[in-house]
PAFI-677404 format. One line per 10 residues: their letters; for each residue x, y, z of N, C-alpha, C. Coordinates in steps of 0.1 Angstrom, whole numbers. Atoms other than C-alpha are relative to their C-alpha. Last residue first. Layout:
BEGIN
A> X:Y:Z:X:Y:Z:X:Y:Z; ...;
This chain:
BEGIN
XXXXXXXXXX> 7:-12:4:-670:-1071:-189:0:15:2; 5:-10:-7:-646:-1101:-186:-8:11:-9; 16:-6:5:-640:-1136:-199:-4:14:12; 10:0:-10:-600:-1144:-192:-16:5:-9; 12:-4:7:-570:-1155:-212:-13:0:15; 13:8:-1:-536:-1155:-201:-12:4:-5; -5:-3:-11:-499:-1143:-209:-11:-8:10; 11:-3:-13:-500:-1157:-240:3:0:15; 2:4:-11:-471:-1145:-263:-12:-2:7; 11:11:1:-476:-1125:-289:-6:-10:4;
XXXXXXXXXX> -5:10:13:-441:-1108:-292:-17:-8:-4; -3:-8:12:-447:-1074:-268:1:-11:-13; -11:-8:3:-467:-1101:-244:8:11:-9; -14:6:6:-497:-1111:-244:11:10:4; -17:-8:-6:-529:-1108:-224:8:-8:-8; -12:4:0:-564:-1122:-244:10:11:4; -13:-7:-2:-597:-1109:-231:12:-7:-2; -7:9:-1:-631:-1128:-243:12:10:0; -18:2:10:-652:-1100:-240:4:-10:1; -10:10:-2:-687:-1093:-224:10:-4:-8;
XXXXXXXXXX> -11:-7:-1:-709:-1063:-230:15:-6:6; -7:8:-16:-731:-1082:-250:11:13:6; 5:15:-4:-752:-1078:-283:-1:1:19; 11:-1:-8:-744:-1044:-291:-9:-10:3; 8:-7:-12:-714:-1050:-285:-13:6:-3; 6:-13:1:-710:-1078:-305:-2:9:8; 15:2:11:-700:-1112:-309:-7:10:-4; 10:-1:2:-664:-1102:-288:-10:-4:-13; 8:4:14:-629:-1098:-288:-13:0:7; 14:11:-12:-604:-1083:-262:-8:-2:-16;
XXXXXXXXXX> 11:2:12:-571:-1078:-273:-12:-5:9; 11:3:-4:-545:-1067:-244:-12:1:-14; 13:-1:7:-509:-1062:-253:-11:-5:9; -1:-10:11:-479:-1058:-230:-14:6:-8; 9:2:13:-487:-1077:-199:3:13:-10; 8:14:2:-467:-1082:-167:-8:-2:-12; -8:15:-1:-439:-1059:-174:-5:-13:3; 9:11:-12:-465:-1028:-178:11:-12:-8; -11:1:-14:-443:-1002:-193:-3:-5:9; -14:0:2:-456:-1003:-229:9:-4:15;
XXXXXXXXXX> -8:-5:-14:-490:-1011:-220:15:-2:1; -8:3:-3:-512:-1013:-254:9:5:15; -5:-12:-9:-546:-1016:-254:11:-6:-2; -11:4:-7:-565:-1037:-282:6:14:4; -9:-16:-9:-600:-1031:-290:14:-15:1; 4:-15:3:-628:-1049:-314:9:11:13; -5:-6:-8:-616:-1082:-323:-1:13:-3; -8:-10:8:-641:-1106:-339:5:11:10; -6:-11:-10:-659:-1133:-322:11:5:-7; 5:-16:2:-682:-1146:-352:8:8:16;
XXXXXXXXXX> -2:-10:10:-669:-1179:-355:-3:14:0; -16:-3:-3:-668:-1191:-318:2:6:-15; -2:-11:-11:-711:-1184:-323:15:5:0; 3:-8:9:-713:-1210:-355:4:13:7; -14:0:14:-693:-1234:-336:-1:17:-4; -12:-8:-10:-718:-1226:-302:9:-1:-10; -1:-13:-2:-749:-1231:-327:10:7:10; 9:1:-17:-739:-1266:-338:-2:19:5; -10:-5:-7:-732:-1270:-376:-4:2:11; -15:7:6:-749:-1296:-400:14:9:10;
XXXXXXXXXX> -2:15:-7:-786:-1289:-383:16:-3:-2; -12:5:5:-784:-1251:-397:3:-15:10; 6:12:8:-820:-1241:-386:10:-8:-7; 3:17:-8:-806:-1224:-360:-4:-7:-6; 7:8:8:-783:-1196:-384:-3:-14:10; 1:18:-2:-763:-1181:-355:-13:-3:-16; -15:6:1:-752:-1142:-360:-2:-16:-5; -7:-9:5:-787:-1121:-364:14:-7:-3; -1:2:12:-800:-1150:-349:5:6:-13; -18:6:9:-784:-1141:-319:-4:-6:-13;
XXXXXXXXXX> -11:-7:5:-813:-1119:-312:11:-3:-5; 8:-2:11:-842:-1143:-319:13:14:0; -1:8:13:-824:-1171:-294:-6:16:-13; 7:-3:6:-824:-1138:-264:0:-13:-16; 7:-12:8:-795:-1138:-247:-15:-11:-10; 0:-12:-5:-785:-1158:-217:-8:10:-9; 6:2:-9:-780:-1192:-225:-10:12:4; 11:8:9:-764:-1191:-262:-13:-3:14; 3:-8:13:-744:-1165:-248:-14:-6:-4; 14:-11:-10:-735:-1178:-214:-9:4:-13;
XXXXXXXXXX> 15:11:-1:-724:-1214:-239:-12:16:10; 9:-1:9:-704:-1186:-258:-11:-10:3; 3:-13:2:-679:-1171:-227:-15:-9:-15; 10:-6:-8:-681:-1207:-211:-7:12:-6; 14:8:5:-668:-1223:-245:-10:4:17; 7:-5:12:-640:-1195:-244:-17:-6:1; 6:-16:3:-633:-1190:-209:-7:0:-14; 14:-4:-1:-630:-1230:-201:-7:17:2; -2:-10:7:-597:-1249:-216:-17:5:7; -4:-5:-13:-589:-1280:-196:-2:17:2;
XXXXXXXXXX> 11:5:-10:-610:-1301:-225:4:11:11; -8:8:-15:-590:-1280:-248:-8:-6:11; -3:14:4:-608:-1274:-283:8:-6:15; 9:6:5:-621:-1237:-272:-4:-18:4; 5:-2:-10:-588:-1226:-257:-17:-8:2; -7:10:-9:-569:-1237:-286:-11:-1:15; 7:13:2:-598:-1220:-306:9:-8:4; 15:2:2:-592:-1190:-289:-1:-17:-2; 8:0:-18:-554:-1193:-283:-14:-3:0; -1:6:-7:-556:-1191:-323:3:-7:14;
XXXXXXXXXX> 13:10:5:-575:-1165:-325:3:-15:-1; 15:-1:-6:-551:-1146:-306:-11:-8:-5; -8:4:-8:-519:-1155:-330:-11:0:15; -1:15:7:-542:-1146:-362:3:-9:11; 15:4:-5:-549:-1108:-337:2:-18:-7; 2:-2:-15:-508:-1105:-334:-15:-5:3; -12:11:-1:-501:-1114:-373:-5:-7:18; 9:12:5:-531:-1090:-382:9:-14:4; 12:5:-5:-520:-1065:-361:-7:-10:-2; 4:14:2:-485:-1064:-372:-11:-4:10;
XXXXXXXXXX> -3:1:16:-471:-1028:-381:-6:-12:-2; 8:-6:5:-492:-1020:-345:4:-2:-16; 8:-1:1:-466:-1040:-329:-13:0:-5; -3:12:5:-437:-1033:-343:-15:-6:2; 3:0:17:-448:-998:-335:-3:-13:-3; 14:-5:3:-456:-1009:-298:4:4:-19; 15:6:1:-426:-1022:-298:-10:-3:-1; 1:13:9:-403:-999:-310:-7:-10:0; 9:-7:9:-421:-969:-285:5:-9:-20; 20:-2:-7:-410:-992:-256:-6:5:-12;
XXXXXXXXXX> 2:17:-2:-372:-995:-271:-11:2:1; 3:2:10:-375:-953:-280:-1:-19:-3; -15:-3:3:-380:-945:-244:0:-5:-18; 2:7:6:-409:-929:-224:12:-4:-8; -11:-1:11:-415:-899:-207:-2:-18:-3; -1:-10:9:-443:-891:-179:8:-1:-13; -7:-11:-9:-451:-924:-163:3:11:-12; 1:-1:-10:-474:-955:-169:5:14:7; -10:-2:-6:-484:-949:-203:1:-1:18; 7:-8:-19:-516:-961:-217:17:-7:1;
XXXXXXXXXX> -13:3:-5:-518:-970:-256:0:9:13; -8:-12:-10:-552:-973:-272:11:-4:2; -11:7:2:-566:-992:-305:0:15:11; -6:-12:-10:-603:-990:-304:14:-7:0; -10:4:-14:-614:-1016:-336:1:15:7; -7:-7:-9:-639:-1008:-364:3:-1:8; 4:-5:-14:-645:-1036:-384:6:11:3; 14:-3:4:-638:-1044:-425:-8:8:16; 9:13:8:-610:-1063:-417:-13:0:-3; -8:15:0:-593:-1040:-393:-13:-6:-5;
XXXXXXXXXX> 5:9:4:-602:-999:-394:5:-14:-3; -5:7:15:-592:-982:-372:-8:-7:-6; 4:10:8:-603:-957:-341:4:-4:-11; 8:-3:14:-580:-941:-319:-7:-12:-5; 9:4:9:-566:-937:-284:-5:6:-12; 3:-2:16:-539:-925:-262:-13:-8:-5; 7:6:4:-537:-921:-224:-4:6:-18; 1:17:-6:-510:-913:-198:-8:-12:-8; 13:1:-9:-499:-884:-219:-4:-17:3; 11:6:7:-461:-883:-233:-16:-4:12;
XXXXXXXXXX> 11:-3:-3:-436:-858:-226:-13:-9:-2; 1:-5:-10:-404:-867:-230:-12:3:12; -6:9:-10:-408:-890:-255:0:3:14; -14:-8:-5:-427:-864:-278:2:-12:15; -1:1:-15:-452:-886:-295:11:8:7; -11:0:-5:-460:-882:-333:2:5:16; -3:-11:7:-488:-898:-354:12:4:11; -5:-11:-9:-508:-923:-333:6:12:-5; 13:2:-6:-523:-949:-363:1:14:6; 9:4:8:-483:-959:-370:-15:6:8;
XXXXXX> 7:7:-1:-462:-940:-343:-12:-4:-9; 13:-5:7:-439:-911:-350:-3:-16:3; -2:15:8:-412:-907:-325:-15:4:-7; 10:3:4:-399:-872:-312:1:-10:-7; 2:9:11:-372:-865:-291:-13:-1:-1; 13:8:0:-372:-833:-268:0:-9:-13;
């Protein structure tokens, strides 16, 4: 029975591994959900290198997500992000997103001020899913919204695609 040790995870027996991990971390002052979801009973030590590698480079992986975002944003052809923050500015409450938005700020527009504050609060990993490795989803807040801005990548960072789900 090999055993691997896993940043965050601690140590996985290969042979044996459960279909569903999770923990909480801390990233940039936030608390994130970081899971990992196996498709089948065992596992190999390639799959459990990239998820380390991974997990050694969250900040490299989320920098690489943020920008998609504001590619996504700035692209006329581009429409999950600036839909996910025009529902926002439509939908909730002007005296609860004050909490985030400054409206008296004439010099910045309140959807700017909005794409600043989506901060990433889960990534899943799926080692032995060949259409998508990682999954980051971000958000303004949950207890704002229960809506995400979801980036798919690959084990390198890759976009795979971006969608607005809840």
């Amino acid at each position: 029975m090999a055993e691997y040790t896993l940043p965050y995870f601690g140590q996985l027996s290969t042979d044996n591994v459960e279909e569903y991990y999770d923990v909480n971390i801390d990233f940039n002052g936030n608390e994130i959900q970081v899971d990992l979801n196996f498709e089948s009973e065992s596992t190999d030590g390639t799959k459990l290198d990239q998820v380390k590698n991974y997990l050694e480079n969250i900040e490299k992986f989320n920098r690489l997500a943020k920008s998609y975002i504001l590619e996504d944003y700035h692209n006329e052809e581009g429409d999950t992000v600036k839909f996910y923050l025009e529902h926002h500015l439509e939908e909730v409450e002007q005296e609860e997103l004050s909490t985030l938005i400054n409206f008296d700020d004439v010099t910045v527009e309140p959807e700017k001020q909005l794409l600043k504050k989506l901060e990433l609060v889960r990534i899943g990993l799926y080692p032995d899913n060949e259409e998508g490795f990682a999954i980051l989803d971000y958000s303004i807040g949950k207890e704002i919204t229960n809506y995400l801005v979801v980036i798919n990548t690959d084990q390198n960072g890759q976009l795979d695609y971006m969608a607005m789900e809840s």
